[in-house]
C-alpha positions as a printed NumPy array, in Angstrom:
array([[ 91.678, 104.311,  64.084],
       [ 93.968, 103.688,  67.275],
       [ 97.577, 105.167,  66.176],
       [100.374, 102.269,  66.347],
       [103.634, 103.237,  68.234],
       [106.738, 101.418,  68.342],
       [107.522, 100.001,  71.167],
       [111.179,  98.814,  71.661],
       [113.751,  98.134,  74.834],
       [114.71 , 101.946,  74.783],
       [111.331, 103.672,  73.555],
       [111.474, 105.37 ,  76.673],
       [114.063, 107.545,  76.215],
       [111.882, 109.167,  73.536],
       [109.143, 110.044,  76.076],
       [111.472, 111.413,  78.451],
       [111.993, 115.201,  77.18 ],
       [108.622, 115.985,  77.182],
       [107.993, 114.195,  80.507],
       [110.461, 116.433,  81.817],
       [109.335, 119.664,  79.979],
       [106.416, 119.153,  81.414],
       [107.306, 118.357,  84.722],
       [109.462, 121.303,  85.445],
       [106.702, 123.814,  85.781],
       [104.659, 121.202,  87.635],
       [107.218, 121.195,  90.313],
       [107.135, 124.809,  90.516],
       [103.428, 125.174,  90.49 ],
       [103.284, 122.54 ,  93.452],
       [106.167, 124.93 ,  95.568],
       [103.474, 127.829,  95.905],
       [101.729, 126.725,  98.867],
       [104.653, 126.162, 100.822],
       [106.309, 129.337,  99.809],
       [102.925, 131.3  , 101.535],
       [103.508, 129.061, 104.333],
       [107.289, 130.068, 104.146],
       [106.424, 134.007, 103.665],
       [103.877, 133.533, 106.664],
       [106.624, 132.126, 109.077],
       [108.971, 134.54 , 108.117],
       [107.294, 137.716, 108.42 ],
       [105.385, 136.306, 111.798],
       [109.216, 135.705, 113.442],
       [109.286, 138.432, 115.559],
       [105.901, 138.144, 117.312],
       [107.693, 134.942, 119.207],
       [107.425, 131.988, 119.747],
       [103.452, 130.889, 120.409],
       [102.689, 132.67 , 117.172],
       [105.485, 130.541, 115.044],
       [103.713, 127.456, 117.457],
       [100.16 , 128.374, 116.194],
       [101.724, 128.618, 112.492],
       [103.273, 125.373, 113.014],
       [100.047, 123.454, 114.476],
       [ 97.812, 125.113, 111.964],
       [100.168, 124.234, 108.743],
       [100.1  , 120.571, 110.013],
       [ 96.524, 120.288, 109.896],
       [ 96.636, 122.454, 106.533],
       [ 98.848, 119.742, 105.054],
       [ 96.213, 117.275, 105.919],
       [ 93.366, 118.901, 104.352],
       [ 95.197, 120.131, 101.271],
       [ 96.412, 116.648, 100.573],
       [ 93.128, 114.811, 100.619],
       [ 91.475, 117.636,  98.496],
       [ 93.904, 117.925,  95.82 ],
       [ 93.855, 114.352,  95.411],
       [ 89.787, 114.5  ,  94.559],
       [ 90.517, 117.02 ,  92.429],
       [ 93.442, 115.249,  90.498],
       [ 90.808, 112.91 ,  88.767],
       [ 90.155, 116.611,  86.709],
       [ 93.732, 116.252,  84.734],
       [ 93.291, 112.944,  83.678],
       [ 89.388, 113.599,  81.863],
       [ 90.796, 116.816,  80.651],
       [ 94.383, 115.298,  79.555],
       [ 92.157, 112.221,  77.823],
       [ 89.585, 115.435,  75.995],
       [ 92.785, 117.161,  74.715],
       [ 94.366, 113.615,  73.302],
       [ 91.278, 113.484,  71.477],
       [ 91.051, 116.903,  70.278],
       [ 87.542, 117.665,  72.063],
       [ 87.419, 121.07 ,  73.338],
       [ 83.507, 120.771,  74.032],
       [ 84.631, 118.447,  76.708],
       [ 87.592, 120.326,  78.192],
       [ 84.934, 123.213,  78.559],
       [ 82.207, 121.329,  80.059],
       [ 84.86 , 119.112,  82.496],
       [ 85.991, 122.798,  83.771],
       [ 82.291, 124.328,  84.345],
       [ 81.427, 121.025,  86.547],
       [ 85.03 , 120.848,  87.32 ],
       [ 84.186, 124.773,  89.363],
       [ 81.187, 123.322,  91.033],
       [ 82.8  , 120.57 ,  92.492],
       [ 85.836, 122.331,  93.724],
       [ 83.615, 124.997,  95.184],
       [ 81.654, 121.902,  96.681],
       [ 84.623, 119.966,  98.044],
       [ 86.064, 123.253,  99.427],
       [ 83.211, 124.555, 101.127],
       [ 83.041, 120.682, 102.916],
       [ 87.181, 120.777, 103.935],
       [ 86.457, 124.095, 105.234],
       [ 83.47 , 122.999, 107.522],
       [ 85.401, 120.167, 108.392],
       [ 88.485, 122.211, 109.64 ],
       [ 86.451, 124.82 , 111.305],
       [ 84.999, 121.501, 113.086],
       [ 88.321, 119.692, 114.123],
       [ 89.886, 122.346, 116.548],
       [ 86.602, 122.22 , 119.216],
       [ 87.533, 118.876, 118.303],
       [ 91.285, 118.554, 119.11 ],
       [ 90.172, 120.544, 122.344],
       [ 87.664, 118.179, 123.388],
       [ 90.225, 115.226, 122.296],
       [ 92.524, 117.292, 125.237],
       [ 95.872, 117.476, 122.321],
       [ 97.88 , 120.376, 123.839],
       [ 97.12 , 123.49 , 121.671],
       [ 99.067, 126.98 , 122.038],
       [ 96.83 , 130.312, 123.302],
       [ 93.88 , 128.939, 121.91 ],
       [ 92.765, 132.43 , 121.771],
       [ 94.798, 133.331, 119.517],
       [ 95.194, 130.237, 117.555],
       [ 91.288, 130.464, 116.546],
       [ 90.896, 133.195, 114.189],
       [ 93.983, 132.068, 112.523],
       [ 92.624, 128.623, 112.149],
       [ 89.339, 129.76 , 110.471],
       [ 90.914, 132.063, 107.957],
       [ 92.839, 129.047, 106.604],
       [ 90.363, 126.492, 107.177],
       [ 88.356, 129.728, 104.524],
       [ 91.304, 129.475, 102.412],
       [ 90.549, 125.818, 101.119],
       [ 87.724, 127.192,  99.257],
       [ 89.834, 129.134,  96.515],
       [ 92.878, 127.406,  97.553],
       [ 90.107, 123.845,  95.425],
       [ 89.281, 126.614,  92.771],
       [ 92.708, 127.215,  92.068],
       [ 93.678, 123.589,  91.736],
       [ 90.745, 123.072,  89.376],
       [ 92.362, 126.108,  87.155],
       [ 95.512, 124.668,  87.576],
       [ 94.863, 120.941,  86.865],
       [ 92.876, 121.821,  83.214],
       [ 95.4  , 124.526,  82.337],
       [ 98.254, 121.52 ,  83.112],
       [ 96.4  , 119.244,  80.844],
       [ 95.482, 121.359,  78.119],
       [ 99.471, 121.591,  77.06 ],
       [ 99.975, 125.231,  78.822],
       [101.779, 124.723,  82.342],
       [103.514, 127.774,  82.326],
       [100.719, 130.106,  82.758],
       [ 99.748, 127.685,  85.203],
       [102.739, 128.408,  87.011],
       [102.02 , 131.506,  86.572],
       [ 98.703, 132.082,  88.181],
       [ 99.468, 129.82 ,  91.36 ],
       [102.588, 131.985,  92.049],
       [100.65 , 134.938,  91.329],
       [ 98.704, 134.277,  94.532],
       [102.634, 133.851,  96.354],
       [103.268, 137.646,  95.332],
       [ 99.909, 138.967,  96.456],
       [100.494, 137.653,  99.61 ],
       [103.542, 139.225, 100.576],
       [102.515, 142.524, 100.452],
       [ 98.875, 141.57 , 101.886],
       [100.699, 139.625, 105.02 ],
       [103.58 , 142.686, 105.49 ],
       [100.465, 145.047, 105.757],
       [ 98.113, 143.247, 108.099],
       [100.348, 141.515, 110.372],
       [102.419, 144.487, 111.121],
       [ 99.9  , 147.558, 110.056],
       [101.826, 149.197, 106.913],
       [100.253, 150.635, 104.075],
       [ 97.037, 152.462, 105.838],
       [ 95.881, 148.746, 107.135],
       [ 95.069, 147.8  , 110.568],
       [ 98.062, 145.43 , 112.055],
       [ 96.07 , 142.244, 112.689],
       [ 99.199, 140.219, 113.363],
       [ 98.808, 136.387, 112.911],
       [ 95.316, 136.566, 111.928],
       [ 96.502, 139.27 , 109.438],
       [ 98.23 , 136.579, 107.87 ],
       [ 95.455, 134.682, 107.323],
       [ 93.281, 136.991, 105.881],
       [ 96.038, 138.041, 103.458],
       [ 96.413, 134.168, 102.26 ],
       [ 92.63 , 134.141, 101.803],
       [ 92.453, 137.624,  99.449],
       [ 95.537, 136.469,  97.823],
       [ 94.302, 133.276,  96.549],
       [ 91.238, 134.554,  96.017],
       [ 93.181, 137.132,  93.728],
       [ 94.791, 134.35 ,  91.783],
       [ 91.174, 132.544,  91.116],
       [ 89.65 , 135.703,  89.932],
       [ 92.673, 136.031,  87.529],
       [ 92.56 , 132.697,  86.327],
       [ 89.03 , 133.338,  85.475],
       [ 89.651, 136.179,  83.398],
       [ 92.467, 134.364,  81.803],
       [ 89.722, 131.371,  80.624],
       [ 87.248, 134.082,  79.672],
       [ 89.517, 136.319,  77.931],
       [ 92.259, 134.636,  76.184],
       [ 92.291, 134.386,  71.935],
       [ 94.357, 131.003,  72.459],
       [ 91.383, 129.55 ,  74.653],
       [ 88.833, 131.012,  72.737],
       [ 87.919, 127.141,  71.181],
       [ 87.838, 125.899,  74.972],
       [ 84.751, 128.649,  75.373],
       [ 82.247, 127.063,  72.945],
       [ 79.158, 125.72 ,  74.645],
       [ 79.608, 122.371,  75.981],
       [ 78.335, 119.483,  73.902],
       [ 76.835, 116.304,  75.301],
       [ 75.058, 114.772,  78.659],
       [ 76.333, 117.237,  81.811],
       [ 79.232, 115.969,  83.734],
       [ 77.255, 115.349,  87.318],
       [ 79.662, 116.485,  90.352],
       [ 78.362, 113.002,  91.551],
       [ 80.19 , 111.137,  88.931],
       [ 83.556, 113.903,  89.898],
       [ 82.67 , 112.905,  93.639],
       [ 83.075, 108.84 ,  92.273],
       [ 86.403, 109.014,  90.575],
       [ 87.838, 111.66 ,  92.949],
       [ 87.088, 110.276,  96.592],
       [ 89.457, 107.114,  96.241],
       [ 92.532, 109.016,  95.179],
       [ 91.311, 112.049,  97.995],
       [ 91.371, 109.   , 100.624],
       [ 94.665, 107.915,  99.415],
       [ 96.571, 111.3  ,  99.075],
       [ 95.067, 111.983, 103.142],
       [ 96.459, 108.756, 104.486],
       [ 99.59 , 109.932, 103.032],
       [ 99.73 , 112.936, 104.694],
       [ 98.036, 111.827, 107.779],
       [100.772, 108.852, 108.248],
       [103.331, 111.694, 107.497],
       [101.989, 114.421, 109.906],
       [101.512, 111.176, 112.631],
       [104.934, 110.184, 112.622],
       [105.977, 113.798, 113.087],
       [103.533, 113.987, 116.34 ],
       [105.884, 110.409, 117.462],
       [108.963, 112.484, 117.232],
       [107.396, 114.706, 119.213],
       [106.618, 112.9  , 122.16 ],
       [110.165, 111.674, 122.034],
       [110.774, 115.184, 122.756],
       [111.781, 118.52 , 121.291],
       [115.052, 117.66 , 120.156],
       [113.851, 114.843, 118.304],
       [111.538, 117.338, 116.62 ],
       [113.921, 119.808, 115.786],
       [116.319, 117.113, 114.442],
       [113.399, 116.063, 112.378],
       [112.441, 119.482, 110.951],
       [115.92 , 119.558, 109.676],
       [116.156, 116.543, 107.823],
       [112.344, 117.281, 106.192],
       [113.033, 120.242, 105.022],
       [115.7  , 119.149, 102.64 ],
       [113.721, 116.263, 101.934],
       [111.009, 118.085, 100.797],
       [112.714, 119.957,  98.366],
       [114.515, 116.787,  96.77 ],
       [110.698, 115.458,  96.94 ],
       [109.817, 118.23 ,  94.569],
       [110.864, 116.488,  91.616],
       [109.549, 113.096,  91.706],
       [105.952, 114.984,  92.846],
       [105.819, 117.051,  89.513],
       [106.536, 113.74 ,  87.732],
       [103.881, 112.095,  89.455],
       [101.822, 114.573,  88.061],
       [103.261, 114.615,  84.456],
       [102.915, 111.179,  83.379],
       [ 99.414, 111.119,  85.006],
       [ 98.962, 114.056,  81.969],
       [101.21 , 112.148,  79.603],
       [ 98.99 , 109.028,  79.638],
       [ 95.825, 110.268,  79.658],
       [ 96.611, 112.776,  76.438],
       [ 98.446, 109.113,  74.942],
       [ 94.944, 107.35 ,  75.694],
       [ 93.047, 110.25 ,  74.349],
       [ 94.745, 110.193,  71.031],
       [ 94.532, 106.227,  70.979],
       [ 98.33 , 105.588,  71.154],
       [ 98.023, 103.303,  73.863],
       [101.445, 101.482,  72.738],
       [103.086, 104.287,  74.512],
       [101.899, 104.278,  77.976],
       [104.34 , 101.65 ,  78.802],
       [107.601, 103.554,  77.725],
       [106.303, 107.059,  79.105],
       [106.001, 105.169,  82.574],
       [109.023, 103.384,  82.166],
       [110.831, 106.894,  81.48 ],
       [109.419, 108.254,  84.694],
       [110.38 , 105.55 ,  86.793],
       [113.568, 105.129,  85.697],
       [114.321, 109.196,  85.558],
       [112.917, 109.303,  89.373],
       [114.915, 106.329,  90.548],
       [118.408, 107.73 ,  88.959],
       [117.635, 111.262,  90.674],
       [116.571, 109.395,  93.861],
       [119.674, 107.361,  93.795],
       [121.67 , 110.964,  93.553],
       [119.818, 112.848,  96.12 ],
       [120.846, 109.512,  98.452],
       [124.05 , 110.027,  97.921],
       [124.341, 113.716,  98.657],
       [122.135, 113.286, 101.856],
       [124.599, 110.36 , 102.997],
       [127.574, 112.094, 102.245],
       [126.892, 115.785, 103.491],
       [123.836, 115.009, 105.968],
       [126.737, 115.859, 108.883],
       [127.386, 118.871, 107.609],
       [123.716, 120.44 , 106.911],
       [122.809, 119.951, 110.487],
       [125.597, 121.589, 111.605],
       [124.608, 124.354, 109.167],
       [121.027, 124.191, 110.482],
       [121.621, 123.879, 114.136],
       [124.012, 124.318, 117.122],
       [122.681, 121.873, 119.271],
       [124.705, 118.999, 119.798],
       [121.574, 116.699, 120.516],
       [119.656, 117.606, 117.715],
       [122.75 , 116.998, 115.261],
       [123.325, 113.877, 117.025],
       [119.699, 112.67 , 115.96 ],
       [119.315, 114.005, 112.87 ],
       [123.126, 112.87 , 111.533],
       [121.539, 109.028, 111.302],
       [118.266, 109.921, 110.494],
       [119.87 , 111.689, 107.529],
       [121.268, 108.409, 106.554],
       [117.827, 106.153, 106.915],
       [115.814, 109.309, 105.094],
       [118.13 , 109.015, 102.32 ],
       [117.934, 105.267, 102.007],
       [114.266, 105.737, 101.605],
       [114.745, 107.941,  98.84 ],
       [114.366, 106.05 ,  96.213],
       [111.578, 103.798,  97.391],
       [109.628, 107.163,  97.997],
       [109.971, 108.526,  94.347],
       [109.159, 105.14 ,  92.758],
       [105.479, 104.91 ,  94.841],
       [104.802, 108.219,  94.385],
       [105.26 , 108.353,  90.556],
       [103.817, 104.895,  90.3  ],
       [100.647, 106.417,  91.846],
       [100.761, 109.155,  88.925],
       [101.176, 106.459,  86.23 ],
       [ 97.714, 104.586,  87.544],
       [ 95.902, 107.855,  88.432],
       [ 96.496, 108.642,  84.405],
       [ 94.969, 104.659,  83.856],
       [ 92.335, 105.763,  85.77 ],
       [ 93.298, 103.034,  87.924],
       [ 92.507, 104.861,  91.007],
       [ 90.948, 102.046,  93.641],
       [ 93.685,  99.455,  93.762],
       [ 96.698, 102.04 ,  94.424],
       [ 94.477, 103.499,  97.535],
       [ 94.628,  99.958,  99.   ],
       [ 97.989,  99.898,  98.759],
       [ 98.551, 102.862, 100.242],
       [ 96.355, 101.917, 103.126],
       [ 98.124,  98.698, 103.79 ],
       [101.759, 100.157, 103.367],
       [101.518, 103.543, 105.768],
       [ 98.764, 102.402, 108.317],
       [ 98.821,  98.54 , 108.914],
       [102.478,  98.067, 108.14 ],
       [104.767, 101.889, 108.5  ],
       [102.826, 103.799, 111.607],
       [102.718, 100.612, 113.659],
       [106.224,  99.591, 112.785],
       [107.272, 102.964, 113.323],
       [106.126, 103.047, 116.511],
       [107.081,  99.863, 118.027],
       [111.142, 100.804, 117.1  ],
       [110.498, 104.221, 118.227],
       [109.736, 103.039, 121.975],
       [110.177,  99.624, 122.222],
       [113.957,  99.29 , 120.498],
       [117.358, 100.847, 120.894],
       [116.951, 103.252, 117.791],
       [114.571, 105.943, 119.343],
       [113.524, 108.731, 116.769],
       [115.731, 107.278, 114.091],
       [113.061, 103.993, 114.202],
       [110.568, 106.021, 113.027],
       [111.968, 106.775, 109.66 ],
       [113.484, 103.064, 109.694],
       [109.574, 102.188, 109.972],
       [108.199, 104.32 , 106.968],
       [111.056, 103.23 , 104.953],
       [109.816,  99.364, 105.265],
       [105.825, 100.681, 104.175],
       [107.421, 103.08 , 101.155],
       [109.132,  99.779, 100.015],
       [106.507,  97.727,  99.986],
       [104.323, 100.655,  98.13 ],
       [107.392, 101.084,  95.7  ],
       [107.12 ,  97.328,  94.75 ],
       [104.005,  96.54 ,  94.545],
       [102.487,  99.858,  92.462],
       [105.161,  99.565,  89.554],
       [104.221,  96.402,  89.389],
       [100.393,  96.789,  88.908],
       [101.724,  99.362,  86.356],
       [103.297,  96.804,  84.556],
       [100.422,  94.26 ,  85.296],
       [ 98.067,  96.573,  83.661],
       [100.188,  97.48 ,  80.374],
       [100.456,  93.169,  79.517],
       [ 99.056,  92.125,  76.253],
       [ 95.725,  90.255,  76.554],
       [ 95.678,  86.725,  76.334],
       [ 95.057,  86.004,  72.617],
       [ 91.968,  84.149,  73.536],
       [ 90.501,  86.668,  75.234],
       [ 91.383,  88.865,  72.534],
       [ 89.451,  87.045,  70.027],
       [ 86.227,  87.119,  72.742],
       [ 86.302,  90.314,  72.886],
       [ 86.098,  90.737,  69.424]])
């Protein structure tokens, strides 16, 4: 029997603690890559600057991959989320044993694929640092994808399951075996050899590996999961069927990141400046970002647990309290980047040029503030629909037939240089922001009573 829910004008501010609950260890989860990236940079400083160059080049590709890989994984949280709605831990279990195969399967492909690109990107003649030293250090992260999918898959059915802080905890577990790992082989401490930069990447490698093989025993070992252990009931979950769902959000998470990483190669050829004025305004951006990207991933949860217990009169007001929770914290994070924008790149740099550009880029990054939290969470909102074909359209339209060439064209061809970049992206976020809300919305309309009674 489906469960009825009021629905009224302000239903969604009774969805909105638990969205938020939820969400804050989501965010934190999502920081752990970057803080290995972030421990890697910092202890790799003082071997100059062609290292930090290699780390730089290498992370850029890394975003890439780990975009597009997370998003065919992502399909995971939504079965499991819809299994735990309907109180069936036979098919949390089995979702998680072909859940393992597939992430092993998907990793082991991004891995061959990366090891592939850079005899690519040499052939292609892009500009790479020593190239000798750059390789090792490319294959021990392009190796890393392969736990870095298991974790996810640990980390997506933990999520949906109602226990996000020990998925926090195992994803930052791998952050603190790292540091020691990266002190020890870059610079030769603790009785190990000092591999420098490809020290680091071995460390990242063993320390996510760590964090899988804790996760594991976690699963196998926990009293609380103990129900979650029980032999899988019903037809086998085929990694084809995984491979179905997941490839259309995996498509639309890489041309994210690959319009994203693009327009950072733009600034580039505008010159360094323009880069460095751009690294500045990302990095705060990123961190405001951090929020809307753990609600993205908490009312994909939300939904899919509200499906799975048949209170489908909900979905509506749990997106509605996303959207509206993103778009008053985008609206603040605006604000603060338009008022004190001067003033952080001052903080960040001592160039005059680079404050220059990054002082109005400030401004058009935090105009395009809101727009970005309202696609992004709209893209959660479908992904827990299982709406996941129409959004990757959308995405394709907005960033590469409407943002990259727009981007490009007031980048070179107008009077705002590397400030038209941004300007560009803004006008494809907008047009994302408008038009996924709205298939939300489109999808959560009462049927027309005729076809009601048909379907009957």
């Amino acid at each position: 029997m489906t469960a009825r829910v009021s629905s009224t004008p302000v239903a969604w501010l009774g969805e909105l603690p638990g969205l938020l609950r939820l969400a804050l260890p989501l965010v934190l989860g999502l920081s752990a890559a970057e803080l290995i990236s972030l421990t890697d940079t910092v202890l790799l400083a003082s071997l100059g600057t062609v290292v930090l160059a290699c780390v730089a080049l290498t992370s850029s590709a890394g975003l890439i991959f780990h975009a597009g890989l997370y998003g065919m994984l992502a399909t995971l949280s939504v079965r499991v989320g819809h299994a735990h709605g309907a109180d069936d831990p036979a098919d949390v279990a089995r979702t998680l044993r072909s859940g393992l195969g597939y992430g092993l399967l998907v990793g082991s492909l991004g891995c061959l694929v990366m090891l592939a690109s850079l005899p690519l990107l040499q052939w292609l003649g892009v500009p790479l640092p020593d190239v000798a030293l750059l390789t090792p250090y490319w294959q021990a992260m392009a190796l890393f994808l392969i736990p870095y999918c298991l974790a996810v898959v640990f980390k997506d059915v933990l999520e949906a399951i109602g226990r996000p802080w020990v998925a926090v905890l195992l994803v930052m577990s791998a952050v603190l075996f790292n540091i020691p790992l990266s002190y020890g082989l870059i610079h030769g401490h603790f009785g190990l050899p000092a591999l420098g930069l490809v020290g680091a990447g071995i460390a990242g490698v063993i320390a996510e590996s760590l964090a899988v093989a804790l996760a594991l025993a976690y699963w196998c070992l926990a009293p609380s999961l103990a129900r979650y252990r029980l032999a899988p009931q019903g037809p086998h979950l085929g990694w084809k069927t995984l491979l179905g769902e997941g490839w259309p959000l995996g498509l639309g998470y890489l041309a994210e990141a690959g319009a994203v990483v693009i327009a950072a190669w733009m600034l580039g050829w505008l010159g360094n400046a323009a880069l460095a004025a751009n690294q500045v305004v990302q990095s705060i951006g990123a961190l405001l970002y951090m929020l809307p990207l753990g609600m993205a991933a908490a009312v994909s949860i939300r939904i899919s647990q509200a499906q799975g217990r048949g209170q489908t009169t909900r979905i509506r007001a749990i997106g509605s309290a996303t959207f509206i929770s993103v778009t008053a914290w985008m609206l603040v994070a605006t604000v603060l980047l338009a008022l004190f924008g001067r003033r952080i790149a001052e903080a960040m740099s001592d160039d005059p040029q680079v404050i220059a550009i990054a002082v109005p880029m400030f401004v058009v990054v935090a105009a395009m503030q809101v727009a970005d939290g309202l696609q992004s969470t709209a893209l959660g909102a479908l992904r827990g629909l299982q709406d996941y074909r129409w959004p990757v359209g959308v995405t394709m339209v907005s960033y590469w037939l409407l943002a990259l060439p727009l981007s490009y064209w007031l980048a070179f061809h107008s009077a705002l240089g590397a400030v038209g970049v941004w300007v560009g992206f803004a006008s494809g976020l907008t047009v994302a922001a408008l038009l996924l809300p709205w298939r939300f919305y489109q999808l959560q309309r009462p049927a027309p009573r005729g076809a009601a009674l048909q379907a009957r």
